[in-house]
Every structure is written in C-alpha cells, then in structure tokens.
Z-matrix of the N, CA and C atoms (Angstrom, degrees):
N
C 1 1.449
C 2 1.525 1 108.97
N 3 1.655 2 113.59 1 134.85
C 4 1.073 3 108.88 2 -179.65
C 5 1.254 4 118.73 3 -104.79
N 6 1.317 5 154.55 4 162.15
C 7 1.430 6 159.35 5 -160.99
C 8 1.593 7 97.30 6 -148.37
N 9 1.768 8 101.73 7 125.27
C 10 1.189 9 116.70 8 167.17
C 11 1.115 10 126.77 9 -78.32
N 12 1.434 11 120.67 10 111.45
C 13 1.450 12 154.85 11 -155.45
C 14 1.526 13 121.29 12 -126.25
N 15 1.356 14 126.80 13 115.78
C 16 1.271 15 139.13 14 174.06
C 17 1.507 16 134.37 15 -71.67
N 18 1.951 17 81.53 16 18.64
C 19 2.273 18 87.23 17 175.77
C 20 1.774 19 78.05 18 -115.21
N 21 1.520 20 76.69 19 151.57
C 22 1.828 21 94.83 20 170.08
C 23 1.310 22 111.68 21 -120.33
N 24 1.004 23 110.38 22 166.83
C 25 1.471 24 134.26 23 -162.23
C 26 1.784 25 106.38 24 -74.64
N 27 1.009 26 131.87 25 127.41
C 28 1.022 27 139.37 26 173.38
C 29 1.791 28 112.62 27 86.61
N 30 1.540 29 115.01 28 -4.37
C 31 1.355 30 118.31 29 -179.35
C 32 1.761 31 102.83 30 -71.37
N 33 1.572 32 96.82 31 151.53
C 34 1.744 33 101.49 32 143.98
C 35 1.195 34 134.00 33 -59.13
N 36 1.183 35 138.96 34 129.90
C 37 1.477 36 131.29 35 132.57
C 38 1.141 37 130.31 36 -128.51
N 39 1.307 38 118.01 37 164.93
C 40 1.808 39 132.43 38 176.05
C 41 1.349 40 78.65 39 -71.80
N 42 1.868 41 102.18 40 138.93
C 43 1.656 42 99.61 41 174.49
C 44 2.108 43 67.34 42 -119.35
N 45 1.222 44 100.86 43 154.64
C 46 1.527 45 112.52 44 -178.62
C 47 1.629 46 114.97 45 -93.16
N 48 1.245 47 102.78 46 -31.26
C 49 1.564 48 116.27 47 -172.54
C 50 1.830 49 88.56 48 -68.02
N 51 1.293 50 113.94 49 -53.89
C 52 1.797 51 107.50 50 179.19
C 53 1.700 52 107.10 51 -63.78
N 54 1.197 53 108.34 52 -59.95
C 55 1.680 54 99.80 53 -164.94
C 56 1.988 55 87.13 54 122.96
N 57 1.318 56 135.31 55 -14.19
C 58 1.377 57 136.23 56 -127.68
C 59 1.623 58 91.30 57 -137.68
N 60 1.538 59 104.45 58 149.44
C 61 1.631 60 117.24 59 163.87
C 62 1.488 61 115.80 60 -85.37
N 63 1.114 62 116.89 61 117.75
C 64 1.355 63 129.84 62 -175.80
C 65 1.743 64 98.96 63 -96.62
N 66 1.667 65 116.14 64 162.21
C 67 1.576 66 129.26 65 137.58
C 68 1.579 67 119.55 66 -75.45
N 69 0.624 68 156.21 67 134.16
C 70 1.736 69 145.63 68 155.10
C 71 1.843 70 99.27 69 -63.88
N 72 0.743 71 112.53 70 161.48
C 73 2.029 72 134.36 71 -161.05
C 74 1.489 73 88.55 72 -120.90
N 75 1.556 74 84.77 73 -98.38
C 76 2.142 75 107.25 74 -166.25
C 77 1.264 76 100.85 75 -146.94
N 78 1.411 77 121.57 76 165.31
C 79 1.500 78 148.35 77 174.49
C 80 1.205 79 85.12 78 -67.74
N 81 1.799 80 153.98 79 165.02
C 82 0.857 81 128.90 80 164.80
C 83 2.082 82 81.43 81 -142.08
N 84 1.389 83 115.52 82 -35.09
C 85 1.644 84 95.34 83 -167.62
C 86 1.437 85 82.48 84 -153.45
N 87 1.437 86 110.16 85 175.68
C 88 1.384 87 118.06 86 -179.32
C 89 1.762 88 104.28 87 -135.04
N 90 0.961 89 119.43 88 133.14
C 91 1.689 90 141.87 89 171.78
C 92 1.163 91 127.06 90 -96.92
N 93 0.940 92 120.93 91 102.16
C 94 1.653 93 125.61 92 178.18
C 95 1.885 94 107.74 93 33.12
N 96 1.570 95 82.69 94 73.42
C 97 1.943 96 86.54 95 -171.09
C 98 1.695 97 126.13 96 64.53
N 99 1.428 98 112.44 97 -2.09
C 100 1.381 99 97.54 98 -166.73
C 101 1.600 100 97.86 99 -129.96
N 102 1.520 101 115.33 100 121.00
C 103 1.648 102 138.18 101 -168.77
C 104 1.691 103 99.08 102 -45.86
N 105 1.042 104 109.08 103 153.62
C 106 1.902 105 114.16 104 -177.93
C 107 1.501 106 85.61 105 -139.24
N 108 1.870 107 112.33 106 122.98
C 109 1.032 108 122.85 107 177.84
C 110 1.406 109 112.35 108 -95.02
N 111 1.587 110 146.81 109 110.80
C 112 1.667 111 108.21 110 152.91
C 113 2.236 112 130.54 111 -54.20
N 114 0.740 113 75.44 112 143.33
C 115 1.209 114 82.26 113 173.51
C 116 1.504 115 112.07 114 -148.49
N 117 1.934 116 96.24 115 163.33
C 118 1.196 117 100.82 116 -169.10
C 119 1.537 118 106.63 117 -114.12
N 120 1.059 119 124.33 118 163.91
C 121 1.752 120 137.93 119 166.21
C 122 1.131 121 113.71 120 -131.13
N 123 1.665 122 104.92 121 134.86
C 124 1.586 123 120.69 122 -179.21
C 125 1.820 124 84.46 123 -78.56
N 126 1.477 125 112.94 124 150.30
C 127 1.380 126 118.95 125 143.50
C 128 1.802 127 121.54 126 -127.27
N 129 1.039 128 118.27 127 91.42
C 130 1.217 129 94.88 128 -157.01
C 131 1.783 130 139.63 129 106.33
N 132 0.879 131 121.58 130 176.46
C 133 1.186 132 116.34 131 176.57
C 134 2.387 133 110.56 132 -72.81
N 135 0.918 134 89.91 133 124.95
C 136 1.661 135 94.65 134 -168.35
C 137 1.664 136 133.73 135 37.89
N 138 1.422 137 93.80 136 -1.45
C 139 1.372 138 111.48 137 166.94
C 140 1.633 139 124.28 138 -76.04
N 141 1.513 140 104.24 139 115.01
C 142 1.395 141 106.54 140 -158.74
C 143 1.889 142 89.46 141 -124.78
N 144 1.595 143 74.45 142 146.58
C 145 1.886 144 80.89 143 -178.00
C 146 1.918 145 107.07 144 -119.71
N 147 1.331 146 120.62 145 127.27
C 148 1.676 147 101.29 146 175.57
C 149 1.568 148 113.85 147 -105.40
N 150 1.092 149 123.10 148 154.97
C 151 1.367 150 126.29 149 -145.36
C 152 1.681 151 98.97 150 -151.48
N 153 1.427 152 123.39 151 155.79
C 154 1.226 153 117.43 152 155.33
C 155 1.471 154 115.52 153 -141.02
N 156 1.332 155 92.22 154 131.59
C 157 1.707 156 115.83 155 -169.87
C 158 1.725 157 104.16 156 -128.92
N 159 1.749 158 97.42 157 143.35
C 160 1.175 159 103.15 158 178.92
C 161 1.487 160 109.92 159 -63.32
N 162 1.755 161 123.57 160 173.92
C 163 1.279 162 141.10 161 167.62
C 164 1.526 163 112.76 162 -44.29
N 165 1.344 164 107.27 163 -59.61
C 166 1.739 165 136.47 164 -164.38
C 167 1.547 166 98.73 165 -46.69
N 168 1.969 167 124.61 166 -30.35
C 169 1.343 168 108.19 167 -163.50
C 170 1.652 169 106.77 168 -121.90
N 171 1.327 170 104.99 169 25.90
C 172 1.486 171 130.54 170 168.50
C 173 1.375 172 105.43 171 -92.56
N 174 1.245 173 102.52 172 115.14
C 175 1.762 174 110.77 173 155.59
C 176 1.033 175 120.09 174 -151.16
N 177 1.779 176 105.69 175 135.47
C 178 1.570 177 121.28 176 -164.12
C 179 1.266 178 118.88 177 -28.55
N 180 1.446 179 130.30 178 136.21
C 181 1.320 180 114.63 179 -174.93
C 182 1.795 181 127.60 180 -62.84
N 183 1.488 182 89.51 181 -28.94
C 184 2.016 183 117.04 182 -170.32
C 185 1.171 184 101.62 183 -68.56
N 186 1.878 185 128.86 184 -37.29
C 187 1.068 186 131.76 185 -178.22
C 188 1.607 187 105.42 186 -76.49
N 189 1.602 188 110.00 187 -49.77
C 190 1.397 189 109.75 188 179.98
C 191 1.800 190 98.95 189 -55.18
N 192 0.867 191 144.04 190 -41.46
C 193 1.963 192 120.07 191 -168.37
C 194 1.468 193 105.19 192 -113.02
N 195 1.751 194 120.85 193 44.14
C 196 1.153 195 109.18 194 149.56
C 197 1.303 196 111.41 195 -73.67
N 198 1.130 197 119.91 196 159.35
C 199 1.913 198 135.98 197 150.54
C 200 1.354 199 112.78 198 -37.15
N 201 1.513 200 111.30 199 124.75
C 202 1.443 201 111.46 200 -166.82
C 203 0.917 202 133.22 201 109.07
N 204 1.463 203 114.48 202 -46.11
C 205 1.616 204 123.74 203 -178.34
C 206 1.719 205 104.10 204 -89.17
N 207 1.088 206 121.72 205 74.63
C 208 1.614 207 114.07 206 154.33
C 209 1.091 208 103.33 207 -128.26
C-alpha cells in the first residue's frame, strides 16, 4: 500500500536521524500510517550505503541549508 507523500524519488534530503544528505530510492512499506522511504548514502568516495527511514525525518535538502536554520 502506497501513501501519498511529498518526497520524490530521486530528490536530496537532510535525513535527521543521520545528521547526512541522503537520495530517496522508493516508498518501500508503510507503518502504522507513516511512509518508509529507502534511501541511499554516499560514504566516501563511491561508496553508497541504502537504508530505510521513515518520511517524518526527511527534510528537503534546499530548505535544510537555508540561512537560519542551524
């Protein structure tokens, strides 16, 4: 089941639970109402890690490094 969700596929975000800029992948399952993204992480030189984190600790990356927000 899919749940309509306002991250897209292939965008950046600050995932918060890392501290780190992620890609988003796919929606992959849903949890007690709340979307579970895979996502990926660079570590390193071409070293990529995939992970799955809820929606809730995704935020846009452009919004995450305006001025102000630290």
């Amino acid at each position: 089941m899919k749940v309509k969700s306002s991250i897209e596929r292939g965008a950046q975000y600050l995932c918060t639970k890392l501290g780190d800029v992620v890609t988003a992948i796919e929606q992959v399952a849903v949890v007690k109402g709340l979307a579970m993204w895979e996502v990926e992480r660079k570590i390193g030189e071409g070293i990529r890690k995939r992970l799955i984190v809820s929606e809730r600790s995704l935020i846009p990356a452009h919004i995450a490094s305006a001025p102000g927000l630290a």
